[in-house]
N, C-alpha and C positions, 0 to 999 in steps of 0.2 A: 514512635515519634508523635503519632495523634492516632485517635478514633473519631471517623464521623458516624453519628448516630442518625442514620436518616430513616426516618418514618414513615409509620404506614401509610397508605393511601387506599381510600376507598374507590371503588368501580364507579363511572359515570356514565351512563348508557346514552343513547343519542335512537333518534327517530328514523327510517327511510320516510322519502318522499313518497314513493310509490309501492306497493309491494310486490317482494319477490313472483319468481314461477313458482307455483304450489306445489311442484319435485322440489324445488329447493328449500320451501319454507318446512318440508315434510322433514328433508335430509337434514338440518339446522336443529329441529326438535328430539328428534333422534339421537344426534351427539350432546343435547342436553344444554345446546344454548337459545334459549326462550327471548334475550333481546341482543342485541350490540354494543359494544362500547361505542362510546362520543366518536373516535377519529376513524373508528371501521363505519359510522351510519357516514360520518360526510365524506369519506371515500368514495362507497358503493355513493352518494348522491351526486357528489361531482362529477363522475366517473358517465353515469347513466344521461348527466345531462351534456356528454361531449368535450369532459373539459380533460387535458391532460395531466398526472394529479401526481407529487409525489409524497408519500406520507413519513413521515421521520417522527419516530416513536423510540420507546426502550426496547430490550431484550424481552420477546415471550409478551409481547402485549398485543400478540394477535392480526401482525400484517398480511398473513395468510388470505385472509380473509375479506382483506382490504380490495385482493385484484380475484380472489378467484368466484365472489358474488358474482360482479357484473359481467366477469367471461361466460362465468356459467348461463348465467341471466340471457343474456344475450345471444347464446347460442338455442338457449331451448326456445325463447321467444321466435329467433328468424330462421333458425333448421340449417342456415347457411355459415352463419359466420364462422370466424376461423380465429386464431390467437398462436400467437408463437411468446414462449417463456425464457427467457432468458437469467440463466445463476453464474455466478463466478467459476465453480468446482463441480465437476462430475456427480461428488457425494451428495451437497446439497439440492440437486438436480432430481437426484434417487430417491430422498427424502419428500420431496415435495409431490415425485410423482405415487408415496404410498399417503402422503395427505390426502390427493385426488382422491384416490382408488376408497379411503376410509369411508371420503366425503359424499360421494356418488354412487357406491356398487348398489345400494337398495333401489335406491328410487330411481336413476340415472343411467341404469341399463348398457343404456345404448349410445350412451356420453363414450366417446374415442379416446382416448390421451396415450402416448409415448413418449421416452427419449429417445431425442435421436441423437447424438456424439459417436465419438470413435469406436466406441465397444459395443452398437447398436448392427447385429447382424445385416448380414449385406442384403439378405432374404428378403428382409423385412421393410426395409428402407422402402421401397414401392408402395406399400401398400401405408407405412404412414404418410408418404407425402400426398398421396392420393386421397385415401378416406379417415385420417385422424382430425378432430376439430381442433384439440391441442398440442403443440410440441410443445417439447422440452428440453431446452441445449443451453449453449454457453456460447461465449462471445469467439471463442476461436472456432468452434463448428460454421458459425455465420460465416464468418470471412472465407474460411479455408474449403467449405465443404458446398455449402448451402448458395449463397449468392453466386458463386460463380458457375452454376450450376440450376441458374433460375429459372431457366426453359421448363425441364422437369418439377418444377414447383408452380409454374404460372396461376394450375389451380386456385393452390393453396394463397400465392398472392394477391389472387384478384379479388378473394372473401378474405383476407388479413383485417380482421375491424381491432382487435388489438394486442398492442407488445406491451412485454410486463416484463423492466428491468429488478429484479430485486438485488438485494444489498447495493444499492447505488453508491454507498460508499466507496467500496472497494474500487472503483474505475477511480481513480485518480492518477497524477504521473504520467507516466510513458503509458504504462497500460490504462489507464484513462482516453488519454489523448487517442490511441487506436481505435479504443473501442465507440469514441464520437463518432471517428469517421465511420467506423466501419455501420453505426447504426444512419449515416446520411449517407453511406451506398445502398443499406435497405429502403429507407426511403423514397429514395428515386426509383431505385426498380419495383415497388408498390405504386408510385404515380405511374411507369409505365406499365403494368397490368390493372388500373382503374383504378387504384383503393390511395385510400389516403388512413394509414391507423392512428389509433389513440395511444398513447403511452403510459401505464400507471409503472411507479418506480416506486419503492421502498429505501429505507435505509436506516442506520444507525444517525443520531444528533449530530448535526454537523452545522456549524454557523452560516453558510451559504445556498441552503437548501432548493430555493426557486434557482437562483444563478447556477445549480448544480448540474439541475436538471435540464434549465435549456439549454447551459454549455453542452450535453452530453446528447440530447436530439435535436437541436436547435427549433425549439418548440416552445411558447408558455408554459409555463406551469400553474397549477393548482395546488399551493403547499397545505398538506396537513398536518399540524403538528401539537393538538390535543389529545395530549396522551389521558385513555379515559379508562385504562387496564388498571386492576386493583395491584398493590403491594405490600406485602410484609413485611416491609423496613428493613433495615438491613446495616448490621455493622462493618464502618469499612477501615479497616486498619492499614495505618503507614509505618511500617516495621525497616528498621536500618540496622544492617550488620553491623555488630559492634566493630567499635576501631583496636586493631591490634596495635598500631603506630601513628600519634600522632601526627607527627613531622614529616613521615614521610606520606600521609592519608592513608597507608595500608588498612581493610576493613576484613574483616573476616569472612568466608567465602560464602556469594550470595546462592548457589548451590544447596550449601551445607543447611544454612538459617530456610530454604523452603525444606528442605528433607527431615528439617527436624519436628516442621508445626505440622509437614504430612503426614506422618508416621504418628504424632502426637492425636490429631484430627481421627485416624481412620482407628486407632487403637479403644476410642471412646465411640466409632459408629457411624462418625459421623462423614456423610459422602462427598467426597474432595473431589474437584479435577486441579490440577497442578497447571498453568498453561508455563511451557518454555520457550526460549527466542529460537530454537535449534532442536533438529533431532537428535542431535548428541545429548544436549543437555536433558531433555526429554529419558532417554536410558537412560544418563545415568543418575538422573533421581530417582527413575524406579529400582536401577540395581541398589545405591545407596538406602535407600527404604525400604527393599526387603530384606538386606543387611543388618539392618537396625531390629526390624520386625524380625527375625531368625533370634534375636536377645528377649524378644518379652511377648509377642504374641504369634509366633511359626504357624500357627490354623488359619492366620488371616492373609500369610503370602500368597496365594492363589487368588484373592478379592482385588488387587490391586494389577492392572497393565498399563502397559503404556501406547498409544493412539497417533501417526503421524503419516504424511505423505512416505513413498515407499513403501509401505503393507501390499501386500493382495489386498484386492478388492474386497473378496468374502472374508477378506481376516476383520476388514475395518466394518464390515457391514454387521458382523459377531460381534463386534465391540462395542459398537452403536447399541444392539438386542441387547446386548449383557446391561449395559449402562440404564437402557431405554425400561428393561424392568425387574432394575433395582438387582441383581445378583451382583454387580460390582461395589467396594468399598469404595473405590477410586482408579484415577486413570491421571497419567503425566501424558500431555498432550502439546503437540505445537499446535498455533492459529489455524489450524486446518480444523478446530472444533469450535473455532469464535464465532463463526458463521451459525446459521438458523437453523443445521441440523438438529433434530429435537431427540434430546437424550435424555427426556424425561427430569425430576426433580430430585437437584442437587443440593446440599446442604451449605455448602464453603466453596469456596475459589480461591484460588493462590496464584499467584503471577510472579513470577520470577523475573525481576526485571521493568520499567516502565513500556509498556507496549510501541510506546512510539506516538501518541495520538492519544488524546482525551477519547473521542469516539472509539477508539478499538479499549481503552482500558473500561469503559463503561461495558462494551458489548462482552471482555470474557469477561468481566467482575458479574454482569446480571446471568450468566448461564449458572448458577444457581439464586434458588428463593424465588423460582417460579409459583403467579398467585397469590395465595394469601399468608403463607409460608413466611418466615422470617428467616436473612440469612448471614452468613460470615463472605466479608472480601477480604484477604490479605495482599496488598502490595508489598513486597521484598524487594527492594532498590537494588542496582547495582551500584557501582563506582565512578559511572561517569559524570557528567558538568548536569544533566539535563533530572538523572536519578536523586541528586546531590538534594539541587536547588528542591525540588517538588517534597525531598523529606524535611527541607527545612522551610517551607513556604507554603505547606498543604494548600492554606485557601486560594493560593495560586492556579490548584487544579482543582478544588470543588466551588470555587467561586466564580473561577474565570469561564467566558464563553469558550464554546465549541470553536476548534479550528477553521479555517476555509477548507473545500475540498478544493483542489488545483488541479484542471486539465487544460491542454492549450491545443485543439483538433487541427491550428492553421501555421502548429508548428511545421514548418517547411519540408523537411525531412521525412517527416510521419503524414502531411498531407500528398507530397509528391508519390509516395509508394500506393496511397490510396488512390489514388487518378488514377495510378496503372491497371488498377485492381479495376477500379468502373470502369474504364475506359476500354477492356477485354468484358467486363460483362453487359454492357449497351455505351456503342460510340457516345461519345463528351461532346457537349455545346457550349457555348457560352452561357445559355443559358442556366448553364448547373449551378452556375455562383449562387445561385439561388438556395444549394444546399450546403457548397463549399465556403461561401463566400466571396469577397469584393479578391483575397491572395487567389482564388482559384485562376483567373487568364492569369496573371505572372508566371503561376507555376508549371501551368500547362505548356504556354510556349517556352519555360523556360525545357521540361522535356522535351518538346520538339525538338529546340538547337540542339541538345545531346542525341535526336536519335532514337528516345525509346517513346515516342507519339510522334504519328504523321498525321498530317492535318490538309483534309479533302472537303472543299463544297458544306465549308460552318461547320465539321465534322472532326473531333481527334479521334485516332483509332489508334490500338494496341497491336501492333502486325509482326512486332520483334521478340515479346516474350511469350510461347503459350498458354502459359497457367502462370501468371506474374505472384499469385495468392502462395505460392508454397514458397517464395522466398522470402515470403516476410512473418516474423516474431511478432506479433502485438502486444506480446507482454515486453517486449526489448526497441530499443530507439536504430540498436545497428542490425544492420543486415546480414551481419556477419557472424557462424559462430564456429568454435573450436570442440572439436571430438576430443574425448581423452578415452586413451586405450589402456587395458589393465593388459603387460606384455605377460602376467602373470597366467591368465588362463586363457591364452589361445586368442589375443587380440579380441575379446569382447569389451564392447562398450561400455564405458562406465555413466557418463554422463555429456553433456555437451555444456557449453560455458560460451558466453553472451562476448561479442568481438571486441565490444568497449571494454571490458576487465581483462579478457584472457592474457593481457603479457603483465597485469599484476597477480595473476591466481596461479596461473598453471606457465610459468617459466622453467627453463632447465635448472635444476636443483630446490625447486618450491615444492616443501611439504603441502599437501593435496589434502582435506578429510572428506571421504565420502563415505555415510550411512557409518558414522561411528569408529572408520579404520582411518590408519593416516595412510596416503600415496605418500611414491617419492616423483615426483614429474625428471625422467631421465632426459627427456629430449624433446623440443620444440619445433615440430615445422611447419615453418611459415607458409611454402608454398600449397601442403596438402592441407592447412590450418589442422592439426592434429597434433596433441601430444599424447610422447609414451612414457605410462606409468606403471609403479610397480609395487606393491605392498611391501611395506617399512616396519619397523620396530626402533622406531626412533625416539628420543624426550626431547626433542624440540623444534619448534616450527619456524616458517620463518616470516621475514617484514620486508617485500619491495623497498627497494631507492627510488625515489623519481623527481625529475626534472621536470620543474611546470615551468612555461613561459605564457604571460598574458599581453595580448595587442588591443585596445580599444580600435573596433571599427566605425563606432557610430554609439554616440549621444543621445537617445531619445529623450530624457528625463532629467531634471538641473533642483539640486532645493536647497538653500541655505541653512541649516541648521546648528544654531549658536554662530559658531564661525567655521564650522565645516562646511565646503563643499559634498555635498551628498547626490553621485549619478547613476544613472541606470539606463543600458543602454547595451547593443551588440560588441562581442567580444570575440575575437580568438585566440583557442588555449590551445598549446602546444605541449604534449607531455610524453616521456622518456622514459622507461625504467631503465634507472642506468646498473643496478645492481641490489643486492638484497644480505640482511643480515640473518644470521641463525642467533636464535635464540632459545633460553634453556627454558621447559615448563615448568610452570610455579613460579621460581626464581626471576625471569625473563634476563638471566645472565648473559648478555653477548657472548657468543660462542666464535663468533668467525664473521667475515664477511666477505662478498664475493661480487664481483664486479660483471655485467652480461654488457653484451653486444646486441640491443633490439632498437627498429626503427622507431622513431616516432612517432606519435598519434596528433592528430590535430585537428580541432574542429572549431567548429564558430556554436556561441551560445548567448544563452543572457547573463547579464553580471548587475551587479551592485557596486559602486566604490565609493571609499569617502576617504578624504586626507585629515590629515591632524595642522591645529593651529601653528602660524610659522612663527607664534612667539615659545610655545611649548618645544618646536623642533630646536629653537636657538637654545631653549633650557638643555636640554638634552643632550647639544654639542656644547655647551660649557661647562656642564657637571660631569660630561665623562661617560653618561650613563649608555645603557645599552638599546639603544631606538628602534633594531631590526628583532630584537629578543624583546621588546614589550608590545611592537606590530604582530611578532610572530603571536605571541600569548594572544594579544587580542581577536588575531582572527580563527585562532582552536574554539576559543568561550565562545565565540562568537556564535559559529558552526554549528557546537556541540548544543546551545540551548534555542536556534532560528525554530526546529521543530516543537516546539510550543506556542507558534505560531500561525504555521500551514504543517499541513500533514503531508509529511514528507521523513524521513529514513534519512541519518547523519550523513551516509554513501550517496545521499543521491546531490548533496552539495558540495565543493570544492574552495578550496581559495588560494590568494598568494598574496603574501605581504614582501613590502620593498620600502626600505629608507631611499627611494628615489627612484622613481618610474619612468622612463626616457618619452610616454606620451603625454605625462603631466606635467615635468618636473618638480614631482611632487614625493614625499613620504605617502604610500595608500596602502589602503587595505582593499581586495577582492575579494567579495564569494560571489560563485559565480553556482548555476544549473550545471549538475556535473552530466548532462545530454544533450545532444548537440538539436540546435534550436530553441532550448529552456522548453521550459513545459511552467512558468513560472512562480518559482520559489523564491528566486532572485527579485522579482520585481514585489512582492509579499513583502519583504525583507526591508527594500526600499521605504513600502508606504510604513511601516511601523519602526522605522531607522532610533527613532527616542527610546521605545521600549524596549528595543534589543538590544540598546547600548548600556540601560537600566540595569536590565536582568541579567547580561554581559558581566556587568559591576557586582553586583547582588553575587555570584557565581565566584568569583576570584577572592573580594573580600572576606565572604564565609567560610570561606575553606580555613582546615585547621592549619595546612601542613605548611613549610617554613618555604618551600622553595618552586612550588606547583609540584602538581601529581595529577593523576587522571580523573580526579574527580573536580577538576578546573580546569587548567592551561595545556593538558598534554593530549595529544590526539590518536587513537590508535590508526590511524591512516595517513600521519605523515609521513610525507613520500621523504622528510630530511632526520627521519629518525628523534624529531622533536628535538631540533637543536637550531639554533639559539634559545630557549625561551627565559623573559625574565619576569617573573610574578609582577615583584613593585614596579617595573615598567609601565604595565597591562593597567596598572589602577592607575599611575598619576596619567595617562593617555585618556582612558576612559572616565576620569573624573576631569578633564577640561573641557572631553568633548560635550557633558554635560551641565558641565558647572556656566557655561554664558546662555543670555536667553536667548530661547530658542525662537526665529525666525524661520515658518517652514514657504517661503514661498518658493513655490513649485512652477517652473517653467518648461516647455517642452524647446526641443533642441533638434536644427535642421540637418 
């Protein structure tokens, strides 16, 4: 569909203000780098003059080097300081700590560094809280292991000079939102052991980079974002499965079209990584590709594996060496390899699928054509509204800016769990609002009146839960989660599953996929939140029913646009599975459908809504046409293309559409934060309401096919099996809403 040709880019080096420790300047000459690039010298300068800094550059352009100068720097200079590292994943963690080890074994000697997470013997753990300068963890060790557990760290926090988030991106969302807090629980308990640290962050481009970083420590930032790393330019190809049916948009399998330029790629030498959305799809491009390779080059099936969460440790660590020097042809891998682990110099990249986010399709497209290297991206589209629009609108995605990154730390929900957490590892004051915020006293006494903080002499204390930190997910908004049992070998665990989804995944008669096989989920219970499952040999899976109902509880935000009311404001959604349909693979033939008995869920969030003009509702009751089937269509497009906006996953949004809303009395559309208290995508959505309703348009009208399909109006998460939908509804709706001029004035609402 297009090639972008982007070009090379020379090196730009940049100056320190001051010079290094002469062990570092020795260890620097040694690895063969004589100067710096541009945004590593004003890193390490920011950095050394106290400021807190986050640097947002490409793939492979050397942010390593950005926070481990001035840790270093700063530790040989005072003998005392101390730093804690913080990665997203284990692997990356592991990766950085043999960066260390490369960086420092000559001259550095006596330089300390470990990780410390869950697979760091228990032996050991003493002696690195005691005498390592560096750790190295992830944001779930801080909460669950480490902070609550500060007494035995006090050392180490009272020399904390500083924390070093890398891939800042990745905290967004729910697990964004956690991980705020959980870095303003560190905080406060470094002010109470003396220290106050600096913060250097990293990450992928992202359009919000200073507001990223002080939503995520409530800190200034110092952003760096002169990228001064050379590049080999790099072909980037937008490839679409051909269409097998117009009418009905059917496109040929986006699977099949990576498996074939894989196979094509590794047959001529050259070194692919595949990225897919799933570990399924992940296998079975490798089975499919050595399938293909068993027809024309069988010597080279051993060159090619496949790479994802699930491995042993040392299998992925093997895969890493194999890749890292060069025995592999290639490897299919999920986003478990988009991160900064360094796998050495790769030729092509293929993505199966749009990753979801401009900044993540940049971060796997650069894991090859590292340096001066030139290289191949292929993007392989899939079928949906968001795949669709990007193959028919490239400069949409090499033109447009970087998403926002979205965290909301005073989401109510996600801050009240953190209180409980501080409040067990040093009594709450009032004063804390100072790390919590102006919500912190609401939420505080709003625990009190429940019971889980007592509050003595200006003091809240945790005296009801011991360890409040093991009941809570920071990658998940609920509290709650569900075991699923395989009844098949002796009641072993299969996985656990997040309490907001479990009665859409794992229902009694819901095909299950874990690690490639399908479940049959036999039986659901509630009481012990557990189901039991059984390995199947089944063709086909199935699709929840579900009843949403939506309450407006509050108004914050009012804009006029053309003649829409357009709001944003608190909301409660109430939602039901009331049953589910089987469906056949491939085909997606209704097979059957089946009716369940589960309570409902309900929560309070944020939303977006806007009504349609009441001279277009009156067209719409006198032509006959279908108003609830052209609301329904508008709020699937809607959904399906909001993430090219804020980085957020299609699941993590929801909606409902009504020709008549008993809080309005209106025709509206809702998409609301599908997590209770928003984490705000909903109010993103709000402020750019013209261009969504643009690209909404753009989305419907390009489609080939005669009556919608999933590459426009159909949803694979509708909870109504995508019924009513009516295409030319969707367009004459969306072209009134934009067709009057647009007036956005914005008022707030008491």
């Amino acid at each position: 569909m297009h090639v972008e040709n982007l070009r090379p880019r020379p090196a730009i080096f940049g100056d320190l203000d001051a010079p290094l420790h002469p062990a570092l300047e020795w260890a620097l000459k040694d690895a063969g780098i004589g100067r710096l690039y541009l945004h590593q010298a004003q890193a390490v300068n920011a950095a050394r003059r106290g400021e807190n800094v986050i640097v947002v550059t490409g793939t492979a352009s050397g942010k390593t080097l950005c926070y481990n100068l001035p840790v270093i720097d700063k530790i040989l200079q005072t003998g005392r300081a101390r730093a804690l590292y913080l990665f997203p994943t284990k692997a990356l963690a592991q990766d950085q700590l043999r960066v260390l080890g490369d960086l420092t074994s000559k001259h550095m000697p006596k330089l300390k560094f470990a990780t410390y997470d869950g697979d760091t013997p228990r032996e050991q753990r003493a002696q690195i809280r005691k005498n390592h300068q560096i750790v190295l963890t992830n944001p779930d060790m801080l909460h669950l292991g480490i902070l609550p557990n500060n007494t035995a760290w006090s050392k180490f926090f009272a020399q904390l000079q500083y924390v070093v988030v890398d891939e800042a991106h990745a905290y967004r969302g729910v697990f964004g939102s956690h991980v705020a807090d959980v870095l303003r629980r560190l905080r406060r308990i470094c002010n109470f052991y003396g220290s106050d640290p600096q913060f250097i962050l990293t990450s992928a481009t992202i359009a919000n980079p200073g507001a990223h970083g002080g939503n995520l420590t409530a800190k200034e930032m110092t952003v760096v974002d002169g990228d001064g790393s050379p590049s080999g330019g790099k072909h980037f190809v937008f490839w679409n499965p051909p269409l097998i049916d117009a009418a009905s948009g059917a496109r040929h399998s986006t699977n099949s079209e990576a498996t074939l330029l894989f196979s094509e790629l590794v047959e001529h030498g050259t070194r692919t990584i595949v990225f897919a959305k799933s570990r399924k799809v992940a296998e079975l491009i490798l089975m499919y590709t050595r399938d293909a390779l068993k027809k024309t080059a069988p010597e080279l099936i051993p060159l090619v594996k496949s790479y994802r969460a699930g491995y042993l440790a040392e299998d992925r660590r093997q895969i890493e060496r194999e890749l890292f020097n060069g025995q592999l042809l290639g490897v299919t891998a999920t986003n478990a390899l988009e991160l900064g682990v360094d796998i050495g110099t790769l030729d092509a990249t293929i993505l199966t699928g749009y990753p979801g986010t401009i900044a993540s399709t940049w971060q796997q497209a650069g894991r090859s054509g590292r340096g001066q290297e030139g290289s191949l991206s292929i993007l392989v589209a899939l079928g949906d509204p968001l795949d669709q629009y990007l193959m028919r609108h490239p400069e949409s995605f090499f033109g447009r800016p970087h998403e926002h990154c979205l965290v909301n730390p005073t989401n109510p929900h996600i801050l009240a769990e953190h209180l409980l957490c501080a409040a067990h590892e040093l009594p709450l004051s009032e004063e804390d609002s100072a790390y919590f915020g102006p919500e912190f006293v609401d939420c505080a006494a709003a625990l009190q009146a429940e019971g889980r903080l007592s509050y003595q002499r200006r003091w809240f204390y945790s005296d009801t839960d011991p360890y409040p930190a093991q009941n809570i997910n920071i990658r998940s908004v609920s509290g709650d989660t569900y075991d699923i049992i395989d009844a098949g070998r002796g009641g072993r665990l299969l996985e656990s599953v997040d309490g907001a989804t479990a009665f859409q995944q794992i229902h009694a008669g819901a095909a299950y996929l874990h690690q490639g096989e399908t479940y049959l989920i036999e039986k659901l219970d509630l009481p012990s939140k557990t189901a039991i499952a059984r390995k199947a040999d089944i063709d086909y899976y199935t699709q929840p029913q579900t009843l949403t109902q939506i309450t407006i509880q509050h108004e914050e935000k009012r804009k006029i646009v053309g003649k829409s009311a357009v709001c944003f404001g608190d909301v409660n959604v109430s939602e039901q599975v009331i049953g589910f349909k089987r469906k056949q693979q491939y085909t997606d033939t209704v097979l059957g459908m089946s009716l369940l008995d589960l309570p409902s869920r309900s929560f309070e969030t944020k939303a977006l809504w806007f009504d349609i003009p009441d001279s277009l509702a009156r067209e719409f009751q006198r032509d006959e046409m279908d108003l609830l089937g052209g609301l329904h269509a508008t709020e699937h497009a809607a959904i399906g293309v909001l993430p090219l906006f804020a980085m957020c996953d299609r699941n993590d949004i929801g909606g409902v559409s009504t020709p008549f809303h008993p809080d309005t009395g209106r025709a509206q559309v809702f998409i609301y934060d599908g997590y209770a208290g928003g984490v705000g995508i909903a109010e993103k959505g709000f402020e750019i309401i013209s261009d969504l309703w643009e690209v909404t348009l753009q989305v419907i009208k390009e489609c080939s096919c005669q009556d919608g399909c999933p590459s426009c109006i159909q949803s694979p998460k509708c909870g109504n099996g995508n019924e009513p939908l009516d295409k030319e509804a969707a367009i004459l709706i969306l072209k009134s809403l934009l067709a009057a001029p647009s007036r956005q004035n914005e008022s707030g609402r008491g």
